[in-house]
MARTORDO-256209 format. One record per residue (C-alpha): x, z, y. Coordinates in steps of 0.05 Angstrom, whole numbers, padded with zeros to 5 digits, always signed. Example, Ala and Ser with C-alpha at 12.3 -4.5 7.8 and 13.67 -1.06 7.14 Angstrom:
+00246+00156-00090;+00273+00143-00021;
! end
This chain:
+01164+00318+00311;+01201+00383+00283;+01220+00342+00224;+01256+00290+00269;+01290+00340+00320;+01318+00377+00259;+01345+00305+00227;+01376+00286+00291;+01398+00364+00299;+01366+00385+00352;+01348+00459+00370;+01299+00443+00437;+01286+00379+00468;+01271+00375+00538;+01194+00367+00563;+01182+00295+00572;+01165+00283+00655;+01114+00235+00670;+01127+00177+00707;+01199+00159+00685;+01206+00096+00659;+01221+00085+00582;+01274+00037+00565;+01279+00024+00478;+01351+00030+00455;+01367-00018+00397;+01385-00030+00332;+01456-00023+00333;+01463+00031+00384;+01412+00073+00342;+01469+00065+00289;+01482+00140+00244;+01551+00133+00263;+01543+00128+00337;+01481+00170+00353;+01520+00230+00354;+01585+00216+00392;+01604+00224+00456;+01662+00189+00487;+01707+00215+00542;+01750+00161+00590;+01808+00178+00636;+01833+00136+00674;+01896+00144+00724;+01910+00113+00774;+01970+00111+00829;+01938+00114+00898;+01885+00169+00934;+01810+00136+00924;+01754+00163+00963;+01715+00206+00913;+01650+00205+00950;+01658+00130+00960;+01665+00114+00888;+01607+00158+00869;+01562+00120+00924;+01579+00054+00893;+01564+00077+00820;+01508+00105+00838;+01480+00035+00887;+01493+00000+00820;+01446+00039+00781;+01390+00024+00828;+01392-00055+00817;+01338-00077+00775;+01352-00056+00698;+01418-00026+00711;+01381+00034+00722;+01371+00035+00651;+01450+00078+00652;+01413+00131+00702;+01362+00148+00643;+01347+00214+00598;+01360+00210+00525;+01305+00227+00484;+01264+00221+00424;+01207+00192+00437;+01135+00201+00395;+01161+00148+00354;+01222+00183+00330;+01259+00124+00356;+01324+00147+00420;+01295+00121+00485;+01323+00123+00549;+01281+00144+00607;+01295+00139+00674;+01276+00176+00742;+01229+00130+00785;+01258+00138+00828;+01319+00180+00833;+01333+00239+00873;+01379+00289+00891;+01339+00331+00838;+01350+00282+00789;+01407+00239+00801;+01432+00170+00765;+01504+00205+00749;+01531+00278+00744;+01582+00285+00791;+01635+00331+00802;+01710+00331+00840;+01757+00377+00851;+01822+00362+00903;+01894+00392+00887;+01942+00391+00954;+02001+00368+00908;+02030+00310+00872;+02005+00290+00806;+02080+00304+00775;+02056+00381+00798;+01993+00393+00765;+01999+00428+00689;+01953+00378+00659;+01954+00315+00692;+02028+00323+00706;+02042+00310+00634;+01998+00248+00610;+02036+00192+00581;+02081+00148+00630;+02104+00083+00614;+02180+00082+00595;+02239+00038+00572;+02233+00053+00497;+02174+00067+00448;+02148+00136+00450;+02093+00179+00428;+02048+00227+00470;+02008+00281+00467;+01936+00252+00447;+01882+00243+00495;+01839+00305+00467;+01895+00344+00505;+01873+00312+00565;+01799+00336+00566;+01802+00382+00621;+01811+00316+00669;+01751+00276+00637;+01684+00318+00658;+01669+00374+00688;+01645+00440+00684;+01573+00420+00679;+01577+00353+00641;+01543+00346+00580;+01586+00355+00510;+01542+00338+00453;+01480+00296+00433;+01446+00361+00435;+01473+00368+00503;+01436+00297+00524;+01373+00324+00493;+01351+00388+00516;+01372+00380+00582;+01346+00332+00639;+01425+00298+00646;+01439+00231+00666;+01473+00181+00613;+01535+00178+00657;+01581+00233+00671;+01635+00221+00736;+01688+00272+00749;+01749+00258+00795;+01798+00295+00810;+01843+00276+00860;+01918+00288+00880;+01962+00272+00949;+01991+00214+00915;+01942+00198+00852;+01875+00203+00829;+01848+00214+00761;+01781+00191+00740;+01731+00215+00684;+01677+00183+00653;+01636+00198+00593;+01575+00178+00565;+01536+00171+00487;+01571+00113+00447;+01489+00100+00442;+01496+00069+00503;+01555+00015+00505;+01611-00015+00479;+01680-00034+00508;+01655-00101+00532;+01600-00067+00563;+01644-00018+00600;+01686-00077+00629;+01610-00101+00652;+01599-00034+00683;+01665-00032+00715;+01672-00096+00734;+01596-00092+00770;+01622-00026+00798;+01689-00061+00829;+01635-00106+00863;+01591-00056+00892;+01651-00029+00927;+01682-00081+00957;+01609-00109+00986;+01589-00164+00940;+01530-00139+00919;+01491-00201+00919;+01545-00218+00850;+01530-00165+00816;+01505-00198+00746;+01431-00185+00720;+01430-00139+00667;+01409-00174+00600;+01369-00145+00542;+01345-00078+00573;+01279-00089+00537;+01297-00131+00481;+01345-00134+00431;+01373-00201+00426;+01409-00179+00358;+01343-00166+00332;+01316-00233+00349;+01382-00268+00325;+01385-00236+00255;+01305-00268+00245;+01304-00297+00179;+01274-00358+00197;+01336-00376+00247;+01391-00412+00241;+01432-00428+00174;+01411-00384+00114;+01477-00362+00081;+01489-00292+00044;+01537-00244+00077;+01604-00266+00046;+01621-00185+00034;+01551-00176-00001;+01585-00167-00069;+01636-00121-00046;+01573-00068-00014;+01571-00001-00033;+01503+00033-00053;+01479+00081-00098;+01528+00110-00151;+01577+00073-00113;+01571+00092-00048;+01560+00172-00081;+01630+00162-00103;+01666+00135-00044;+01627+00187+00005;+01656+00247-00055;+01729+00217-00041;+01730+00215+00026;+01701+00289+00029;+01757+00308-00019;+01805+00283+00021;+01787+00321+00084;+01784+00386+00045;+01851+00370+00016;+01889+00347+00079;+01841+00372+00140;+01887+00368+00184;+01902+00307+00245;+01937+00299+00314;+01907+00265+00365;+01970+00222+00402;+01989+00159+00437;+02038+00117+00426;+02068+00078+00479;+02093+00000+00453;+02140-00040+00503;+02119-00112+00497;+02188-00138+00477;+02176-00091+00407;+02111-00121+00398;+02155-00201+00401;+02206-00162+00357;+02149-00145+00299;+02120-00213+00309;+02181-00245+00294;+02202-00200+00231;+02142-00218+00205;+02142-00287+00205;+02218-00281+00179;+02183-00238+00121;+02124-00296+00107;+02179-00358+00113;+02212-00322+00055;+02157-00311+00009;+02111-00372+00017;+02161-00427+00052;+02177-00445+00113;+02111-00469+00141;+02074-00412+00126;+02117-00370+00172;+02081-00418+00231;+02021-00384+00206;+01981-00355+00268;+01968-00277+00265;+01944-00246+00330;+01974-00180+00358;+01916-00143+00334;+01926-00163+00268;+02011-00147+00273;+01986-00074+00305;+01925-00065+00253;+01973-00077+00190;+02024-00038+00219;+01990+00026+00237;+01947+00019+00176;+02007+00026+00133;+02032+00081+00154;+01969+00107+00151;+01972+00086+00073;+02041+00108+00059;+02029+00177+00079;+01975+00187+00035;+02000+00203-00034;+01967+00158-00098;+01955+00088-00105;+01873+00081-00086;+01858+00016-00041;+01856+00016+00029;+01799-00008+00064;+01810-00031+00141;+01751-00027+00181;+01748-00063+00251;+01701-00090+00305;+01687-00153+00339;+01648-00179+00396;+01580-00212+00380;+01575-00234+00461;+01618-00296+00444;+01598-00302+00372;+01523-00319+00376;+01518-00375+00437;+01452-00405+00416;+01424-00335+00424;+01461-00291+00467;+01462-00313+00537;+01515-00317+00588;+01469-00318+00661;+01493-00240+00654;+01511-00188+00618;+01498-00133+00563;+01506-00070+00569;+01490-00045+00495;+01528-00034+00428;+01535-00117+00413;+01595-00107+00358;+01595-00118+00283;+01643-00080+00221;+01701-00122+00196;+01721-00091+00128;+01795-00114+00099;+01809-00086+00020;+01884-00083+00022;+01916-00062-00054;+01964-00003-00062;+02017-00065-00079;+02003-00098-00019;+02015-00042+00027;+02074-00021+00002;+02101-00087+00013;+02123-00121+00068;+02076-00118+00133;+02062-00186+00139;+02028-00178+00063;+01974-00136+00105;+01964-00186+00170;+01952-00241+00129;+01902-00210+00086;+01871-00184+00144;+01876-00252+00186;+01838-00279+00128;+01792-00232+00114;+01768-00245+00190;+01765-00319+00188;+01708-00311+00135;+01672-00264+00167;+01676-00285+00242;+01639-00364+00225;+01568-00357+00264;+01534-00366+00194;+01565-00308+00165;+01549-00258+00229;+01479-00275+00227;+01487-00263+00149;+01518-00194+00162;+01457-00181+00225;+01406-00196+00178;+01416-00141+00129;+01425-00094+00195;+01360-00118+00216;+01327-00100+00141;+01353-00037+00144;+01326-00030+00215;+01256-00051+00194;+01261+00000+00142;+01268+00053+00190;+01344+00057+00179;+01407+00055+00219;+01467+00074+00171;+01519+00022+00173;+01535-00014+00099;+01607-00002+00071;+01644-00059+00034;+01698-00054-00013;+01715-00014-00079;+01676+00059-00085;+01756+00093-00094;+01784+00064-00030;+01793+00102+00034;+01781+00081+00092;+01831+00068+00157;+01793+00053+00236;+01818+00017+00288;+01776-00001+00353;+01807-00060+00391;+01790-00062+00473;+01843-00108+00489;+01797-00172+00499;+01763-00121+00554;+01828-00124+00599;+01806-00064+00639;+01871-00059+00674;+01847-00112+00715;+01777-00106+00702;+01773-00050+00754;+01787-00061+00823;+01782-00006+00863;+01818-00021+00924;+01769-00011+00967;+01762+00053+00959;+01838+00065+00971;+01853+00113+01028;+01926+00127+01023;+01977+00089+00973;+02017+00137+00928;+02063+00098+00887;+02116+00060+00927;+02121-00018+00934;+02196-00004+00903;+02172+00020+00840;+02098-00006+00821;+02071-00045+00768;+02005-00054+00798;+01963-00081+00856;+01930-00027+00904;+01859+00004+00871;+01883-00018+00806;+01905+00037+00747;+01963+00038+00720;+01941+00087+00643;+01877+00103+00611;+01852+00124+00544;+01785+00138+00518;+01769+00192+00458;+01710+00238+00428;+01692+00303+00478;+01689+00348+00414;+01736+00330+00352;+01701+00324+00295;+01740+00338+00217;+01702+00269+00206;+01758+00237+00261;+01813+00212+00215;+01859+00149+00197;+01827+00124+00256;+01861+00089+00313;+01839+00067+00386;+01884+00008+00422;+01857+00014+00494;+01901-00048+00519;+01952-00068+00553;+01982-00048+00616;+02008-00093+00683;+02066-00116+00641;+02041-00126+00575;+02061-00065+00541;+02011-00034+00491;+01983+00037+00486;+01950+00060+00418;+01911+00125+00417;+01887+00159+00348;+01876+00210+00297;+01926+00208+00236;+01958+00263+00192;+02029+00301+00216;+02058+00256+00156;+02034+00191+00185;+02058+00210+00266;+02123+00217+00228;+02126+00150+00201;+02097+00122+00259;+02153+00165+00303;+02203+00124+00250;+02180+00063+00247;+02178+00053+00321;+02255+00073+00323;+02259+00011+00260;+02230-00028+00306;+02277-00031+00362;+02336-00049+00321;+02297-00112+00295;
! end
């Protein structure tokens, strides 16, 4: 048991307490790259909430059948495996959620901190990142780190609100071991519910016990076909090579900014239709009728500034996500919801010729590159050596695509839609923005954005895109170089001439 705590970096782990109730946590949540991070959520919004109302209804949720699986410990069980285990049943001793809120008698626009997060304007701008935000997202007693989670008896779910005479501002935090953006918008949605007395709708919370990814990636289901990326993986000398680069890279050029930048929905239309000028011209004019979504116009863009500011010629690899909930029907059911890690790696090899062409060089690729991994064959292709790793006792996520590329993140919630997603009007006690000037129904907020509680030297090239707002504008959080802000800074001014 030393061994393990020392592997998973653990000075003390807290004494186990008989009686709680162990819940497994699965394949991909045990992933290397998640077990350690832990994500911080703010969220604003432009009326006064009840505090002590919003905490009631989180914590009513977690006592419905196997929602109280988000109420739970983290531990290590005698396994070695992360388990989850909960209070039965909870108590003031031993809560489902730390809570904390603090009250400022002024407006929002008067507070140091929150008077300064990122507001929605007439141009493109960028903000300070959300890591500057911090001080709004837990509080004094919330857990920071994995080791945090461990070696003290702390719920998975951290709320903090702080609250203003004409805004509140809500934190929320919790391991990425837990969930996923889709399963967020589960928990919020449920949460919206419990509030406004529909409690009876609530959805039953799916594969608590089981791991439905697991059972999918069995290699006597479905069609057999190898994992279309499977010549591209990295391992051994290879993967040696690639995991040197990147190290040399953050020695040589440590340093990022966290930012956001704010994109007005008619810039978005303005990129959308310079690139399909740019594709007409190259490949005729019926290619430039080609579909590429706005993920893929915001992916190639950010990614290449990402790759212009690094100096060389090495490939770029583009690494993604995408929901499995809607990508494995026979399997996955829909009489609820999961609230788990249920999202696969996209990987995109984009040439140092490519992205220093034209844009629409890089959306294409990367449309592409999705269409052949998204088919259900080809997901339970890529789940299937997850699950052989799994069975071999490990958890670190294959890489695909040349051993001298480096590699550029970017985490896309949109499909979650949490502007609407969470409706907390209920819980409204006094309306802060005027009718004259808001964007938004009552209860609902108006900004969030989501990041790590401790920066890491490991957080680079990566980018966040928490969604759109009430009128279709974007926001894009993320960790790039002072070189790449610059062209990002440039490009967005480009943009607005288009």
């Amino acid at each position: 048991m030393e061994t393990i705590r020392w592997l998973f970096g653990i000075k003390s782990q807290h004494p186990l307490v008989d009686g709680d109730e162990i819940y497994p946590v699965h394949g991909i949540d045990s992933a290397d790259v998640l077990r350690p991070l832990i994500l911080g959520w703010t969220m604003r919004f432009n009326d006064v909430l009840d505090a002590d109302k919003l905490h009631e209804a989180l914590c009513k949720l977690l006592n419905i059948g196997d929602w109280k699986k988000l109420g739970g410990r983290m531990r290590v069980g005698k396994s070695g495996k992360l388990e989850f285990h909960v209070p039965v049943p909870f108590t003031a001793a031993r809560p489902p959620v730390t809570y904390s809120h603090q009250t400022f008698n002024i407006k929002i626009a008067e507070h140091d901190l929150a008077g300064k997060l990122p507001v929605a304007g007439a141009k493109a701008q960028v903000f300070a990142g959300p890591h500057d935000f911090l001080g709004l997202t837990t509080g004094p007693d919330a857990p920071q780190t994995l080791e945090d989670y461990l070696s003290r008896d702390v719920p998975l779910l951290s709320l903090h609100i702080t609250s203003f005479d004409d805004a509140t501002v809500i934190g929320l935090a919790w391991p990425h071991a837990v969930t996923d953006a889709m399963g967020r918008h589960a928990i919020m949605s449920s949460w919206s519910l419990i509030l406004a007395g529909k409690e009876a709708e609530v959805p039953p919370f799916l594969g608590a016990r089981e791991d439905v990814l697991y059972k999918a990636a069995d290699p006597d289901f479905g069609e057999q076909k190898p994992f279309v990326l499977e010549p591209t993986r990295l391992f051994g000398f290879k993967m040696l090579m690639f995991g040197l680069r990147f190290l040399k890279d953050m020695f040589l050029n440590p340093a990022t900014d966290s930012r956001t930048a704010y994109i007005p929905k008619r810039l978005i239309d303005n990129l959308r239709a310079q690139m399909k000028r740019e594709i007409a011209e190259k490949n005729g004019a019926e290619a430039g009728d080609a579909w590429i979504s706005e993920g893929d116009i915001l992916t190639a863009w950010f990614a290449q500034k990402a790759a212009l500011s690094n100096p060389g010629a090495r490939p770029m690899i583009i690494g993604g996500l995408f929901d499995l909930r809607s990508r494995l029907p026979e399997t996955v059911s829909r009489d609820g919801v999961y609230v788990q890690n249920m999202v696969l790696l996209t990987f995109t090899t984009v040439s140092a010729e490519l992205y220093k062409g034209p844009v629409s060089g890089i959306a294409l690729e990367h449309r592409r590159c999705l269409k052949e991994q998204f088919p259900p064959e080809q997901v339970l292709g890529h789940l299937r050596e997850l699950r052989r790793n799994w069975d071999r006792g490990s958890y670190r996520n294959p890489v695909y695509g040349p051993s001298d590329g480096w590699l550029f993140t970017l985490s896309n919630w949109t499909k979650a839609d949490f502007v609407h997603a969470i409706q907390f009007g209920p819980a409204v006690v006094k309306q802060g923005e005027s009718d004259d000037t808001r964007k938004n129904p009552l209860g609902m907020m108006v900004y969030h954005h989501s990041t790590l509680l401790k920066k890491s030297r490991l957080s680079r090239n990566s980018m966040g895109i928490p969604g759109k707002d009430h009128e279709g504008n974007y926001w894009i959080t993320g960790y790039l170089s002072p070189e790449a802000w610059q062209l990002v800074e440039q490009g967005l001014v480009d943009i607005e001439s288009i």
